[in-house]
C-alpha positions in Angstrom: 19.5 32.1 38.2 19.7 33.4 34.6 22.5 30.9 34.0 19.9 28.1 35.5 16.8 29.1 33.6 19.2 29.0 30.3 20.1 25.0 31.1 16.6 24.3 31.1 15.5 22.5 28.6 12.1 23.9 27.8 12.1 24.3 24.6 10.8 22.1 21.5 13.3 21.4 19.2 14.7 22.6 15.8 14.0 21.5 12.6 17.4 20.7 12.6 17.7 18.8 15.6 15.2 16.5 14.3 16.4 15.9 10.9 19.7 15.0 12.7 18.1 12.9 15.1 16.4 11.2 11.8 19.2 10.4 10.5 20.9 8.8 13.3 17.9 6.6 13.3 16.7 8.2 16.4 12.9 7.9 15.7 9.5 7.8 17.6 8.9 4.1 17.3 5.4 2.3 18.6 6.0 -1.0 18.8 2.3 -1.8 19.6 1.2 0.3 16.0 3.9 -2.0 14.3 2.3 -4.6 16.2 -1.3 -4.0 15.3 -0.6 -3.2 11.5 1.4 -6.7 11.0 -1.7 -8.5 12.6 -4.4 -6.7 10.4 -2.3 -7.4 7.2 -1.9 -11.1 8.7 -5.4 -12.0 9.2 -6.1 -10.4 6.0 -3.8 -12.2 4.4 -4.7 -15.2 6.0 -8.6 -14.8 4.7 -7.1 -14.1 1.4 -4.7 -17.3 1.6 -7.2 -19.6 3.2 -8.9 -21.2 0.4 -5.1 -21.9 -1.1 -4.0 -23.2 2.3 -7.1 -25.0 3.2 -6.4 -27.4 -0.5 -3.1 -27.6 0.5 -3.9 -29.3 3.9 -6.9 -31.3 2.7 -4.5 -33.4 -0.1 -2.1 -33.4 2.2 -4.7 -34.8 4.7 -5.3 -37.2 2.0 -1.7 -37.8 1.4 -1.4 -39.3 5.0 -4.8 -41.5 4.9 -3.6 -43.2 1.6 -0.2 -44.1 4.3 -2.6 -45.6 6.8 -1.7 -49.7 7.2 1.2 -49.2 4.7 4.7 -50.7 6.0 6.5 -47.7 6.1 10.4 -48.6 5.0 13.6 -45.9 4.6 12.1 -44.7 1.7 8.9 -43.9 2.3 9.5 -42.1 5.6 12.0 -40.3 3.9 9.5 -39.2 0.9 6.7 -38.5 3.8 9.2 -36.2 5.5 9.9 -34.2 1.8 6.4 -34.1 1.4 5.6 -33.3 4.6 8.3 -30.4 4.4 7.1 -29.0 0.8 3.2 -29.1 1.9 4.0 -26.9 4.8 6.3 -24.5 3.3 3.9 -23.9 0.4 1.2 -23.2 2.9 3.2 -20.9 5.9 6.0 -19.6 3.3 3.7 -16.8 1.6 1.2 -15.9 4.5 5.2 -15.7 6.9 6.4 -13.1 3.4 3.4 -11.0 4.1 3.8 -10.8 8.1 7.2 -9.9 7.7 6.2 -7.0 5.5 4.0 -6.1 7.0 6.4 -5.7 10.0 8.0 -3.4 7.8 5.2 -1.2 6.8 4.3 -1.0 10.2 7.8 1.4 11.3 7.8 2.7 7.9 4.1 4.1 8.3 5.2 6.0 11.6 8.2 7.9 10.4 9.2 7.0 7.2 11.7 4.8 5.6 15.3 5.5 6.7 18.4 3.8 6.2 21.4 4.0 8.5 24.0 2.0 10.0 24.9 4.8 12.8 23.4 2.5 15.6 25.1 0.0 14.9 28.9 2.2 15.4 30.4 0.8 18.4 29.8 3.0 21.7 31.6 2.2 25.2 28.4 3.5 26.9 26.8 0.2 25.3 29.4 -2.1 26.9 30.1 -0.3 30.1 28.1 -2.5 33.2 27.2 0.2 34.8 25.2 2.1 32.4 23.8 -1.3 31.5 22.6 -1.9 34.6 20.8 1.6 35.0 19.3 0.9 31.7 18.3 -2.5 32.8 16.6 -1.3 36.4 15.6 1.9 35.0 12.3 3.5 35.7 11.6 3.6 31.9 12.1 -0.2 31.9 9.5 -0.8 34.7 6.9 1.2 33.5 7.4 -0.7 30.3 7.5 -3.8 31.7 4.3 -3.0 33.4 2.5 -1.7 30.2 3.7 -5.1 28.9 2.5 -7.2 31.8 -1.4 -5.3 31.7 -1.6 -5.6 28.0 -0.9 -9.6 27.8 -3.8 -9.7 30.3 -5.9 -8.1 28.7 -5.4 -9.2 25.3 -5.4 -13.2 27.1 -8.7 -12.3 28.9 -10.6 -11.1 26.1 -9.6 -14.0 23.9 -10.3 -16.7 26.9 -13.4 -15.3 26.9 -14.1 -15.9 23.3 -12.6 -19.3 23.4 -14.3 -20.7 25.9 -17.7 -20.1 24.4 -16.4 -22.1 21.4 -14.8 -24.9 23.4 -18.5 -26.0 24.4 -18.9 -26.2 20.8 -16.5 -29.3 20.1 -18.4 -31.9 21.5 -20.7 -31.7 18.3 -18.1 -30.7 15.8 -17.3 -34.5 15.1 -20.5 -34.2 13.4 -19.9 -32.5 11.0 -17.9 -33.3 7.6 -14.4 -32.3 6.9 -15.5 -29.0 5.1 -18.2 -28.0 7.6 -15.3 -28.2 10.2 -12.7 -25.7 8.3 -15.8 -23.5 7.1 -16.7 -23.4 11.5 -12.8 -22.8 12.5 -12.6 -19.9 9.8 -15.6 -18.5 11.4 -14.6 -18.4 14.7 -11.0 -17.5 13.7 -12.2 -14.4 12.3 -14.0 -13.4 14.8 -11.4 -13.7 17.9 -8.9 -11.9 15.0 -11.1 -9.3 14.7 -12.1 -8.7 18.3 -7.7 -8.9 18.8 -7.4 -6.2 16.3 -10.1 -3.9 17.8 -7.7 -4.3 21.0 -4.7 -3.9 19.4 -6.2 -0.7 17.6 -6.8 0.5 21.0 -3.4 -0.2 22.6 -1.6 1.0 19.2 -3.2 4.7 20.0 -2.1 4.4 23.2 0.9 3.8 22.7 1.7 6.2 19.6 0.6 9.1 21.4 2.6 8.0 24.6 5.7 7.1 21.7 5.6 10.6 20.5 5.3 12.3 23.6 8.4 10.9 24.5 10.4 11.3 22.4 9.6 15.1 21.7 10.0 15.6 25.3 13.5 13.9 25.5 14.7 15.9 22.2 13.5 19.4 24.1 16.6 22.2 23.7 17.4 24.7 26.6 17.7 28.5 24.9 21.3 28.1 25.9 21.3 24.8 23.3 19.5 27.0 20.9 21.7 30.0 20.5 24.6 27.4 19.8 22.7 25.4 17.2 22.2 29.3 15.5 25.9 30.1 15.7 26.8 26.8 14.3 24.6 26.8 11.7 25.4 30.7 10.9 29.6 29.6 10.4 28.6 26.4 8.7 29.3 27.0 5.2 27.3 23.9 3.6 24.4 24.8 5.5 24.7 28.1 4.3 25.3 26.9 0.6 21.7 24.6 1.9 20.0 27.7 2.7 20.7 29.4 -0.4 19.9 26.8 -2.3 16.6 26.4 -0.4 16.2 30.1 -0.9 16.7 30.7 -4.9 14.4 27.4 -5.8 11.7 29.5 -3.5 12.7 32.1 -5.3 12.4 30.5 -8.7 9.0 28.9 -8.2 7.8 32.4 -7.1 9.1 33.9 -10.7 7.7 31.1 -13.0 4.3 31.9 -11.3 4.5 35.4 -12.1 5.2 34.4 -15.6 1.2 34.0 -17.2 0.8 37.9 -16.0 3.5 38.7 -18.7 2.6 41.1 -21.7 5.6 39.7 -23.7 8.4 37.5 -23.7 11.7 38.7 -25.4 14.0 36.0 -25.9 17.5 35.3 -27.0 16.2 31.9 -29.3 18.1 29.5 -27.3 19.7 31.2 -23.9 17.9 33.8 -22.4 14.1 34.4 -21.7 12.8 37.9 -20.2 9.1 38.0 -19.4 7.8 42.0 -19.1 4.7 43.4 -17.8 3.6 47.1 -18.2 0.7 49.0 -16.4 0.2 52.2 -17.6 -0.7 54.8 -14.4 -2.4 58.3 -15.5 -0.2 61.0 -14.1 3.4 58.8 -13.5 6.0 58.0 -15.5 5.7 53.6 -15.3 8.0 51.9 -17.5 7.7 47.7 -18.4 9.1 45.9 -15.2 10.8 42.6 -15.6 8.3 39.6 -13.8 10.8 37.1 -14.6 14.0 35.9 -16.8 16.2 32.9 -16.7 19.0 31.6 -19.0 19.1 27.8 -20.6 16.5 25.1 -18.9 14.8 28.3 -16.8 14.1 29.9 -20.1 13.0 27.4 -21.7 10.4 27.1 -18.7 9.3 30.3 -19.0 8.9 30.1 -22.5 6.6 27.1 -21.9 4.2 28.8 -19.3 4.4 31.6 -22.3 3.4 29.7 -24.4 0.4 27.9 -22.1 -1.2 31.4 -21.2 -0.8 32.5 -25.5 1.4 35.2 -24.1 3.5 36.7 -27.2 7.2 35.5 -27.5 9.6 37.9 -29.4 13.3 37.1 -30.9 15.5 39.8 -30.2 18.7 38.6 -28.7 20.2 41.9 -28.3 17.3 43.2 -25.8 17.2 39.7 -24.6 20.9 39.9 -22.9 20.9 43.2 -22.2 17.3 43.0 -20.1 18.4 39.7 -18.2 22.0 40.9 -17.4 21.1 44.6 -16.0 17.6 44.6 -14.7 16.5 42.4 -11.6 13.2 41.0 -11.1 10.7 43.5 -10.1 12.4 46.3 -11.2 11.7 49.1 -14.0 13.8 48.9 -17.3 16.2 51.4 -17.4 16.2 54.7 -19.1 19.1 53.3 -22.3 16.6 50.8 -22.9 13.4 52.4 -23.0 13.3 52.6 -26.7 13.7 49.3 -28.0 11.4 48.0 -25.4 9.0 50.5 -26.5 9.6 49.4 -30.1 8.8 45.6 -28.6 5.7 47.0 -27.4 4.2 48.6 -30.3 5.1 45.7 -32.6 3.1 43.6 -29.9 0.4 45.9 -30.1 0.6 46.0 -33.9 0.5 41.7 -34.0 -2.3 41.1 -31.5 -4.4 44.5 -31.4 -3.8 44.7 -27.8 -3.6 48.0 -25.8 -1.3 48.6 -23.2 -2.5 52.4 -22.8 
């Protein structure tokens, strides 16, 4: 039983399981949020394109009428056919750029951008015909067939709906001039694209949340799984090296935060920085702790924030090296040193008139 419960995978997983999972390009992906963000960036490029694309078609519209009667030999046709080609490019080419990144910003949106070529290694498992064919009659694939079927019906039913209240419009549109037309198709344009995208919206939800749910589910770890993920990373020495690394920049931030509390700064002019504090308690015998030091760019950091909060900086190289090579952060000084940091102390004291007992 214990052996059982151990298999089971009822855990979430690790941070590490993810960021490995990342960067095999195994992400949550909504196709439906891709989906909805490529058609609200196309209709709004589309509205911001149409007076550009609208000229474009109304010379070209011209260009044709000017044709009408003529006798059209090899050369013409062929100029008709450049034309023809260059009109439409100049009028689909920028609003097709936008789609496509759209498209992009769609994926990138929902997990970030990642680049890896690990799906496309080879596997047997993708040629083998029987694991193709589970993956091809799967339950997965049905329920995802279906979801496809009942969205194309709704999205055609609310959009039939819509255009058949403007199909009894066309009888009169002959009416009306060349401009009134495009100025009535833009109008009812927008309004079926924005009706689309409101249902889009709500399938792009849908599907997110059911995206996600997935795909943590599928990535759950049994304890079993857990315990060796910990004993791998535990004899991994790069992720230990990781760790540490994660660990003393932590560690650092922490120090350079403790630096405006300083009373002084001793330095070593252009190695070492030591940043002391002292609180004098009635009754104990306190010494100056060290809040932080550093050596090269670190000291120079500290000598900045030093400098930010007007907190005194003193040359003495010799207390410099000896505070930052024998006293750890936190600690006390010790008792060899006591006098010259005492002597720093008073010659603060004597400098800016301030009291430290």
């Amino acid at each position: 039983m214990a052996e059982e419960s151990s298999s089971e995978k009822t855990e979430e997983a690790s941070a590490k399981k993810l960021e490995d999972e990342q960067k095999g390009g195994n992400v949550p992906q909504s196709i439906d949020t891709a989906g909805f963000v490529s058609l609200a960036i196309a209709v709004l490029a589309f509205v911001m394109l149409f007076g550009f694309i609208s000229t474009i078609l109304m010379n070209f519209f011209r260009y044709c009428t000017a044709h009408y009667g003529v006798q059209l030999g090899q050369n013409t046709i062929a100029e008709i056919a450049l034309t023809t080609i260059a009109q439409m490019s100049k009028s689909v080419v920028p609003l097709a750029l936008m789609v496509t990144m759209a498209g992009v910003l769609g994926y990138v949106m929902q997990f970030g951008f990642i680049f890896t070529t690990k799906p496309l290694e080879p596997k047997l498992s993708k040629i083998s015909p029987i694991k193709g064919l589970g993956r091809l009659f799967s339950m997965k694939k049905l329920l995802d067939g279906f979801k496809t079927t009942f969205k194309v019906l709704i999205a055609l039913s609310v959009a039939s709906w819509f255009l058949w209240k403007y199909i009894k419009e066309l009888a009169t549109l002959h009416l009306f001039n060349m401009g009134d037309q495009i100025d009535w198709l833009l109008d009812k344009m927008l309004v079926v694209a924005l009706v689309m995208l409101i249902v889009f919206f709500f399938f792009a939800v849908v599907d997110f949340a059911i995206a996600r749910y997935f795909y943590f589910k599928n990535l759950r770890m049994s304890k079993q799984e857990q315990k060796d993920e910990w004993k791998n990373i535990d004899g991994n020495p790069e992720i230990k090296a990781r760790i540490r690394r994660i660990q003393m920049e932590m560690s650092r931030k922490r120090m350079l935060q403790d630096v405006p509390k300083a009373d002084v700064v001793v330095t070593n002019p252009t190695h070492f920085a030591v940043a002391l504090k002292y609180t004098h308690k009635i009754g104990t015998n306190s010494a100056p702790i060290v809040l932080a030091k550093g050596a090269d760019l670190i000291a120079v950091k500290i000598k900045e924030i030093a400098r930010e909060h007007d907190i005194p900086i003193v040359e003495n190289p010799p207390l410099a090296r000896e505070l930052y090579k024998k006293v750890d952060l936190g600690e006390m000084i010790p008792d060899e040193l006591f006098v010259a940091v005492a002597e720093l102390f008073l010659y603060v004291a004597r400098t800016t008139g301030k009291r430290f007992i």
